[in-house]
NUKEKE-642909 format. One record per residue (C-alpha): x, y, z; residue in one letter; residue number from 0. Coordinates in pm, 1 decimal. Example, Ala and Ser with C-alpha at 12.3 -4.5 7.8 and 13.67 -1.06 7.14 Angstrom:
<recs>
+----------+----------+----------+-----+-----+
!       xx !       yy !       zz ! res !   n !
+----------+----------+----------+-----+-----+
!   1230.0 !   -450.0 !    780.0 !   A !   0 !
!   1367.0 !   -106.0 !    714.0 !   S !   1 !
+----------+----------+----------+-----+-----+
</recs>
This chain:
<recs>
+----------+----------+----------+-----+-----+
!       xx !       yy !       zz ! res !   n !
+----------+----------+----------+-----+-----+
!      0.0 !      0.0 !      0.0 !   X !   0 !
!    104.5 !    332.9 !    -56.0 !   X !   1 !
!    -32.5 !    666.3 !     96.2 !   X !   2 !
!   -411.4 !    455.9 !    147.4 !   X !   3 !
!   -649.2 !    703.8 !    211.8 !   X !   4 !
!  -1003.9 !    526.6 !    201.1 !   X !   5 !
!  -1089.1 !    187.5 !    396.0 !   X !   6 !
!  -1432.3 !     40.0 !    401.3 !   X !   7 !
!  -1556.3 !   -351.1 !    528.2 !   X !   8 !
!  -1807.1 !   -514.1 !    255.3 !   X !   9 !
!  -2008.1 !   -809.3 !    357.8 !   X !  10 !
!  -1796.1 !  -1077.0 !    264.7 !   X !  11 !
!  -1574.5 !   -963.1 !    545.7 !   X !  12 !
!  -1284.4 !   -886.7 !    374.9 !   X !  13 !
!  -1141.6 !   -480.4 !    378.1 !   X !  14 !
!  -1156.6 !   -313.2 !     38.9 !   X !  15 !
!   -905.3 !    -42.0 !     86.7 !   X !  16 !
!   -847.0 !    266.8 !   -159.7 !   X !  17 !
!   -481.2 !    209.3 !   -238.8 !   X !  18 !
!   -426.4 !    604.7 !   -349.0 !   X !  19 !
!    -48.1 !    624.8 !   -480.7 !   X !  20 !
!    -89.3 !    281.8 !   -634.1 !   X !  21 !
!   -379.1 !    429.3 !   -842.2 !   X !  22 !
!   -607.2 !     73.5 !   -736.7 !   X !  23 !
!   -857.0 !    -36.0 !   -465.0 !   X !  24 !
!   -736.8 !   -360.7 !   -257.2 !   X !  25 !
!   -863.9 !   -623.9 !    -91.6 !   X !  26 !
!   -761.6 !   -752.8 !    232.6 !   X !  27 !
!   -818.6 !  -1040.8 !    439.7 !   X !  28 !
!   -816.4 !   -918.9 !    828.9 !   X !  29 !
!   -722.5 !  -1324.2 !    968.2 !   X !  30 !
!   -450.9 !  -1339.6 !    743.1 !   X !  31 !
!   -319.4 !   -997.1 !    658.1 !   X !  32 !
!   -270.3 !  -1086.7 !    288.3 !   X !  33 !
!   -320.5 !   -798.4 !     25.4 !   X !  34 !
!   -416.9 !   -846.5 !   -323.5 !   X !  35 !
!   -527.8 !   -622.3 !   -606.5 !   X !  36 !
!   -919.2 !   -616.7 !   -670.6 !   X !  37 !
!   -923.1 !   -412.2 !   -933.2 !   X !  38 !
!   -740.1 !   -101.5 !  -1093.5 !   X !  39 !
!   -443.9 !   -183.7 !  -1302.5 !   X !  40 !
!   -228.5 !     41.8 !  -1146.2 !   X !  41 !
!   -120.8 !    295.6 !  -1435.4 !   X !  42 !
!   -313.0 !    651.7 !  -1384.5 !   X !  43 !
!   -620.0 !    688.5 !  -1623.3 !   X !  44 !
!  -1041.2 !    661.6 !  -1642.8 !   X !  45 !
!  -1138.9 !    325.1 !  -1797.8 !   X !  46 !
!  -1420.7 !    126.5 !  -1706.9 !   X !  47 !
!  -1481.7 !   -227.2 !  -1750.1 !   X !  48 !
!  -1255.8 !   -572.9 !  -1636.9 !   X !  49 !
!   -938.6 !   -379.9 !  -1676.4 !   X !  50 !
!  -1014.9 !    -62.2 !  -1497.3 !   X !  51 !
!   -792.9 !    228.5 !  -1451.8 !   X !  52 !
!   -793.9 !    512.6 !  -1130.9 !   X !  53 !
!   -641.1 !    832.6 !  -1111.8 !   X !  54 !
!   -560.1 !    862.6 !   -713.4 !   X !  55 !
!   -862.6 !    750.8 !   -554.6 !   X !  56 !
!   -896.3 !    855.5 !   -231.9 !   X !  57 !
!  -1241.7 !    754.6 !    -72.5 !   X !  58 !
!  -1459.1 !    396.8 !    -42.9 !   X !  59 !
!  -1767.4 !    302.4 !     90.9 !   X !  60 !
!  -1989.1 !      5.4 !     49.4 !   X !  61 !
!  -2346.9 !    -76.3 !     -8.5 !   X !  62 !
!  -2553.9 !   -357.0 !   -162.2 !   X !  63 !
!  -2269.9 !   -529.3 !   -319.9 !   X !  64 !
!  -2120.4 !   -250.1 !   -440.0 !   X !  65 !
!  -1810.2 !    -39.7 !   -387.0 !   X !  66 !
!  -1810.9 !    340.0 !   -434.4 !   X !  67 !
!  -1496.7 !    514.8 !   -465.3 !   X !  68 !
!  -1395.6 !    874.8 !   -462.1 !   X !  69 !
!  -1164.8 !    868.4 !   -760.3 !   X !  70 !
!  -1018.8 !   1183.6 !   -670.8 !   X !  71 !
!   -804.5 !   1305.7 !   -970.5 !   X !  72 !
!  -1039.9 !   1196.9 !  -1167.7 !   X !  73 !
!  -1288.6 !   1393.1 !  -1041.9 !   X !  74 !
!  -1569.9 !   1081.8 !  -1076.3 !   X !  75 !
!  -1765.6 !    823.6 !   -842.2 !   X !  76 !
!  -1676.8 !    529.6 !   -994.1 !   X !  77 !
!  -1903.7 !    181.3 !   -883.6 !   X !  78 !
!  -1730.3 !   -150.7 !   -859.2 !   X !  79 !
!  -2016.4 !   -433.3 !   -876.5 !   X !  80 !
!  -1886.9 !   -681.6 !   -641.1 !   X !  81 !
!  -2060.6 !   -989.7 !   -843.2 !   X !  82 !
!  -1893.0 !   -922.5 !  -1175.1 !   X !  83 !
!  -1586.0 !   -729.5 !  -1017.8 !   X !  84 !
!  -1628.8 !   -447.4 !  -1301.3 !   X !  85 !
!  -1582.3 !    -90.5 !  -1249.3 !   X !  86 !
!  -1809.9 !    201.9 !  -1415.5 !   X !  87 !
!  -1831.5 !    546.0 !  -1375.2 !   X !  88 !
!  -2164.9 !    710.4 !  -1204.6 !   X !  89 !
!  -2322.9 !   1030.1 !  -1419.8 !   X !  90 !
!  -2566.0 !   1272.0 !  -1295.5 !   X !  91 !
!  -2857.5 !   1366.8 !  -1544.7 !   X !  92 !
!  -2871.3 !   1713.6 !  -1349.4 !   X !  93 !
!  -2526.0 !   1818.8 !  -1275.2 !   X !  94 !
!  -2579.1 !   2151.2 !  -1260.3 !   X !  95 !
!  -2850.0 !   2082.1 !   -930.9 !   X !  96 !
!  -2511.5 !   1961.9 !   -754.7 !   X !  97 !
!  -2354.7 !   2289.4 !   -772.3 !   X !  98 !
!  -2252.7 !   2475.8 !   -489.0 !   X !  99 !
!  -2463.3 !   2801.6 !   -365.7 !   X ! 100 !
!  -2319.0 !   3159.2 !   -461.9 !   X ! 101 !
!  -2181.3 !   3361.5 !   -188.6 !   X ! 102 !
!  -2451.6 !   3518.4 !     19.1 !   X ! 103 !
!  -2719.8 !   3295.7 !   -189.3 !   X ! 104 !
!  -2976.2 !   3187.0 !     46.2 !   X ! 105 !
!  -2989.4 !   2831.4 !    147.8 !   X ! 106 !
!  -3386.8 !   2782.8 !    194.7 !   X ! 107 !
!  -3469.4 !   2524.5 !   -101.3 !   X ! 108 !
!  -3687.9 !   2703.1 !   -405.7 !   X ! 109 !
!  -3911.1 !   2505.5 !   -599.6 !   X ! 110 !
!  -3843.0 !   2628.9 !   -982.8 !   X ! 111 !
!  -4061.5 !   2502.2 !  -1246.4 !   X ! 112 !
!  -3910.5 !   2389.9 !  -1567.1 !   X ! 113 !
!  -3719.1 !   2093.4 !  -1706.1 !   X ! 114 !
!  -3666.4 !   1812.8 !  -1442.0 !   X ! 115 !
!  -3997.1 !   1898.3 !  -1189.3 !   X ! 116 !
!  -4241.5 !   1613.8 !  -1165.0 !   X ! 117 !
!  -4600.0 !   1731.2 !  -1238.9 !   X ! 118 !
!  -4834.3 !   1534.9 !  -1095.9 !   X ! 119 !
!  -5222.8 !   1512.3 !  -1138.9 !   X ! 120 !
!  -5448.1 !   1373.5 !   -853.1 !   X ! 121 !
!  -5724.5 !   1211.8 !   -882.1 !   X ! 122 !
!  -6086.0 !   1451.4 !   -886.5 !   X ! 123 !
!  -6178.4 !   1507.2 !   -492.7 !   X ! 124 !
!  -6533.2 !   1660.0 !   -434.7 !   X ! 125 !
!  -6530.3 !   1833.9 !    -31.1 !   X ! 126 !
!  -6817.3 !   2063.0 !     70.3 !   X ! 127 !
!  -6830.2 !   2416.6 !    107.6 !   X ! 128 !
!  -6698.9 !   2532.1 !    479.3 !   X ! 129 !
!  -6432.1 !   2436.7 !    715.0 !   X ! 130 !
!  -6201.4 !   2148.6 !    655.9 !   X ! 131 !
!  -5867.1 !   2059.9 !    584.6 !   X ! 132 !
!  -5573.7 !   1950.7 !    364.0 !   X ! 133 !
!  -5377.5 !   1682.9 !    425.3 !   X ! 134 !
!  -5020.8 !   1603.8 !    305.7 !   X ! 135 !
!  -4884.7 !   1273.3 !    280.0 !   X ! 136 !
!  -4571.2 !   1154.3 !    150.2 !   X ! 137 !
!  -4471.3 !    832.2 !    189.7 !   X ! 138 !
!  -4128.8 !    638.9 !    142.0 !   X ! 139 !
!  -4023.5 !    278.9 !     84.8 !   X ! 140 !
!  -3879.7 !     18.4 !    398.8 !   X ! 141 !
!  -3543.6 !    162.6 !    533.7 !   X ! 142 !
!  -3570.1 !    506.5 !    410.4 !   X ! 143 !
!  -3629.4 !    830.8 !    617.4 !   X ! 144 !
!  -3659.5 !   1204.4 !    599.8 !   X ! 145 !
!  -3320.2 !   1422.0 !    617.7 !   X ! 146 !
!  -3270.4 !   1575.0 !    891.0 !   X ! 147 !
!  -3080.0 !   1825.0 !    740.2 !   X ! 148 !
!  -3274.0 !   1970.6 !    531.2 !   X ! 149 !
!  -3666.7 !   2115.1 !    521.4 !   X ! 150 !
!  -3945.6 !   1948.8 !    381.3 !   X ! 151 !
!  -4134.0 !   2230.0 !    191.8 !   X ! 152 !
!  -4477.4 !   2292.0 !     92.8 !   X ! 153 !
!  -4575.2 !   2552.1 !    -81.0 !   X ! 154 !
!  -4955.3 !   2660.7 !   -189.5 !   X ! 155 !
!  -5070.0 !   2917.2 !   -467.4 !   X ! 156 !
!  -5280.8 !   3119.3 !   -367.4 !   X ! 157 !
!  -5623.5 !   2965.9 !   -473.7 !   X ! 158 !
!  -5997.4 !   3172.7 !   -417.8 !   X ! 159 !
!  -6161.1 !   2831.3 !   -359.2 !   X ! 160 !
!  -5945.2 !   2748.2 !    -88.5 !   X ! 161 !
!  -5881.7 !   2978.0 !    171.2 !   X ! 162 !
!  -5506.2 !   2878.2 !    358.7 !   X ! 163 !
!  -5432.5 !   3039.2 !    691.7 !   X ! 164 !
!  -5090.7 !   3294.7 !    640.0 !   X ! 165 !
!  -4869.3 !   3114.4 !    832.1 !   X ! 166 !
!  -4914.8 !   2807.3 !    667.8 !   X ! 167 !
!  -4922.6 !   2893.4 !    309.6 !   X ! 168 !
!  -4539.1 !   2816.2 !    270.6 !   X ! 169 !
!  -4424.9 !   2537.6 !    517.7 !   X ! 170 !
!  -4079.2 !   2435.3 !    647.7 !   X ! 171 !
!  -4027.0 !   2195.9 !    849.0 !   X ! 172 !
!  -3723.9 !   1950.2 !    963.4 !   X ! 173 !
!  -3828.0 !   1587.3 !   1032.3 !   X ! 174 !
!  -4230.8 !   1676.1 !   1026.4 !   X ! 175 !
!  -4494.1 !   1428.9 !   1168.0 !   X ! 176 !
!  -4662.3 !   1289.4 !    856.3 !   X ! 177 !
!  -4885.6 !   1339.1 !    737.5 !   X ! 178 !
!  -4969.6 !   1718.4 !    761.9 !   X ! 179 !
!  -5278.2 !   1841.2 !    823.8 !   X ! 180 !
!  -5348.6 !   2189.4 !    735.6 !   X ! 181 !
!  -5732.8 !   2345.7 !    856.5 !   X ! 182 !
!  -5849.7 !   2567.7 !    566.0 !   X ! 183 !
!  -6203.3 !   2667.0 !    463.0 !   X ! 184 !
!  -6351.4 !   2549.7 !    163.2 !   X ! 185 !
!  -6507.0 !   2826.6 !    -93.8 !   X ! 186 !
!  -6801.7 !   2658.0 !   -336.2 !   X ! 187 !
!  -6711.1 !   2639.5 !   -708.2 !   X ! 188 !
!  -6453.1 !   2435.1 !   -911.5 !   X ! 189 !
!  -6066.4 !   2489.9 !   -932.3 !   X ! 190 !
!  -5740.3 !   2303.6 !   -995.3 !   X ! 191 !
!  -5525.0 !   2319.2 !   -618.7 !   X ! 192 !
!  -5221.1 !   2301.0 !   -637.3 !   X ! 193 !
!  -4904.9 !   2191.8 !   -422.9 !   X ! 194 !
!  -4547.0 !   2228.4 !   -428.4 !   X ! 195 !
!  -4309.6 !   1996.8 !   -313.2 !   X ! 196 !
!  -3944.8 !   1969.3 !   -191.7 !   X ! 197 !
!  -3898.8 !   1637.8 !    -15.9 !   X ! 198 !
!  -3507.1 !   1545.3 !    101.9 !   X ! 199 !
!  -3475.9 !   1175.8 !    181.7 !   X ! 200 !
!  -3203.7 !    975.5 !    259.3 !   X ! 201 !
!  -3139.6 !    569.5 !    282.4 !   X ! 202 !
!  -3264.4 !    467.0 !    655.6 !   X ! 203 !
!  -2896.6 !    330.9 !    783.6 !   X ! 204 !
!  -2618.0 !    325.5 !    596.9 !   X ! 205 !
!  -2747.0 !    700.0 !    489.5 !   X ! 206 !
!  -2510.7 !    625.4 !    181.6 !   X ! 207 !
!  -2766.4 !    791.6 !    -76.4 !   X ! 208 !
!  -2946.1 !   1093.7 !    -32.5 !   X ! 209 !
!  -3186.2 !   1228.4 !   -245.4 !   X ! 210 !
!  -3415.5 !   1510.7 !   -329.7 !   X ! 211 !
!  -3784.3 !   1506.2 !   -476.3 !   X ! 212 !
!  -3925.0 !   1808.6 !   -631.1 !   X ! 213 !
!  -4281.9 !   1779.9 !   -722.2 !   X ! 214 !
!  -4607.6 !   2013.4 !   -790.6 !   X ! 215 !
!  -4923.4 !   1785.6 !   -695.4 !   X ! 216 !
!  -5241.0 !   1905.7 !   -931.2 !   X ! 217 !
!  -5565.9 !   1850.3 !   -780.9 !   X ! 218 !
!  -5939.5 !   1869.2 !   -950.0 !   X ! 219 !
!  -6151.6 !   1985.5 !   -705.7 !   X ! 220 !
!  -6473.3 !   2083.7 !   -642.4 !   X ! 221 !
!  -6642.1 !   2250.3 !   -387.8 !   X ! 222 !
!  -7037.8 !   2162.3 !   -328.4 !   X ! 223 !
!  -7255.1 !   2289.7 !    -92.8 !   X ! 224 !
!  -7365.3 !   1966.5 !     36.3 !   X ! 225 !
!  -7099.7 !   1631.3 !     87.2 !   X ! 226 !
!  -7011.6 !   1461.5 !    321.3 !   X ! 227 !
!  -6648.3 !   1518.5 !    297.8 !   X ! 228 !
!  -6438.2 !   1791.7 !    421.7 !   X ! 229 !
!  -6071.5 !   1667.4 !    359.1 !   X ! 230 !
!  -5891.2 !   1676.4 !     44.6 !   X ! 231 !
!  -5537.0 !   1469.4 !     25.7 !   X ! 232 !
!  -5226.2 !   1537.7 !   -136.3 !   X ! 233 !
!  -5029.2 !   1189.7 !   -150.0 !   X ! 234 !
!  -4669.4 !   1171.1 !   -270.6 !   X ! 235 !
!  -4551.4 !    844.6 !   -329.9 !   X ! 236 !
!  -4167.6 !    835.2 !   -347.6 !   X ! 237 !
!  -3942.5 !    612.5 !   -507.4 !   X ! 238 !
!  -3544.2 !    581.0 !   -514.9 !   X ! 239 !
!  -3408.9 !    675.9 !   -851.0 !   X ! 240 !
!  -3227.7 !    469.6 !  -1050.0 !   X ! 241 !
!  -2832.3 !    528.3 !  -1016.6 !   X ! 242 !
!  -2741.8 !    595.4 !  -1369.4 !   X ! 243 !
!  -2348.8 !    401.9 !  -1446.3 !   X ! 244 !
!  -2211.0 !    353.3 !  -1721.5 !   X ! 245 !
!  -1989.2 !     79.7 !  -1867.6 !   X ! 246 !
!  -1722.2 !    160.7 !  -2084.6 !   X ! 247 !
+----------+----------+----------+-----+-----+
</recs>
């Protein structure tokens, strides 16, 4: 090894290490002590594949039979699937979301509209004219979670059928108790209602993957002077996406 900056345990129990000067990623057995190469050929370069090539990497982690490495002069996450022991290279379909804040730039989350939102159209709900409420619910697979880090935000139009107390016209809240009920009054006549979203979620325990949902929920409703219903629900379903990597 030579100047090893990354060291992470995968299931099989062995230590994948991120061998930096040596431009690979190791594997070693902790009852024996033995080192062997696991992949990287050792010469500097980005190639993906069997015969992979790193460029200093300098961080590892693993997760679900994968390695992740910080291929640091590279600047790339590369993925080594354990099961075929080949390397690819991880690409983001919205870089530019990754970027860094400006100076001074506020750090509340905005919900833009444009390329990359998810618009989303509810089924019709039918409430009667008066007091009720609206009720948020997002929900989240087995062994994920909420970030704590980070606000969920809701955010309503303004909307003449639906009068919205001030105060909770624009929500933000860390780690809220889902769902959210909001207590609004109900104006007779029809209208679309509509919600923003900006949900940050994040793997339940390894909290390897984090991830951020930005949504505007579109909901038919009408408003009748007799029903008996006075709630109208906004569900978000959310699902992981899809790690795009590429094989060279």
């Amino acid at each position: 090894l030579q100047h090893a900056l990354g060291v992470t345990v995968a299931d099989d129990g062995y230590l994948y290490v991120a061998d930096t000067y040596n431009n690979k990623i190791k594997r070693i057995d902790p009852m024996t002590r033995e080192s062997v190469t696991y992949v990287g050929s050792g010469d500097e370069g980005l190639a993906d594949g069997e015969n992979a090539q790193f460029y200093e990497p300098g961080g590892i982690d693993y997760a679900n039979g994968k390695l992740y490495i910080a291929d640091t002069n590279n600047h790339a996450i590369r993925v080594v699937d354990m099961e075929s022991q080949t390397v690819s290279t991880v690409e983001f379909p919205n870089a530019d979301r990754l970027l860094a804040p400006a100076p001074g730039a506020s750090l509340e989350p905005t919900i833009v509209e444009g390329e990359g939102d998810v618009v989303v159209t509810l089924p019709p709900e039918t409430v009667q004219a008066g007091e009720g409420k609206l009720v948020i619910d997002v929900t989240m697979p087995e062994g994920y979670k909420l970030n704590d880090l980070a606000p969920f935000t809701a955010i309503w139009p303004e909307n003449e059928a639906v009068q919205i107390p001030e105060e909770s016209r624009e929500i933000r809240i860390v780690l809220p108790d889902l769902p959210l009920e909001i207590p609004v009054t109900f104006v007779e006549g029809q209208t679309e209602l509509q919600l923003e979203l900006a949900v940050y979620w994040c793997e339940g325990v390894n909290q390897t993957l984090c991830f951020v949902d930005r949504a505007k929920l579109v909901m038919p409703l009408s408003v009748v002077p007799e029903f008996d219903n006075h709630v109208a629900t906004f569900t978000r379903d959310l699902v992981p996406p899809v790690v795009q990597d590429t094989l060279g």
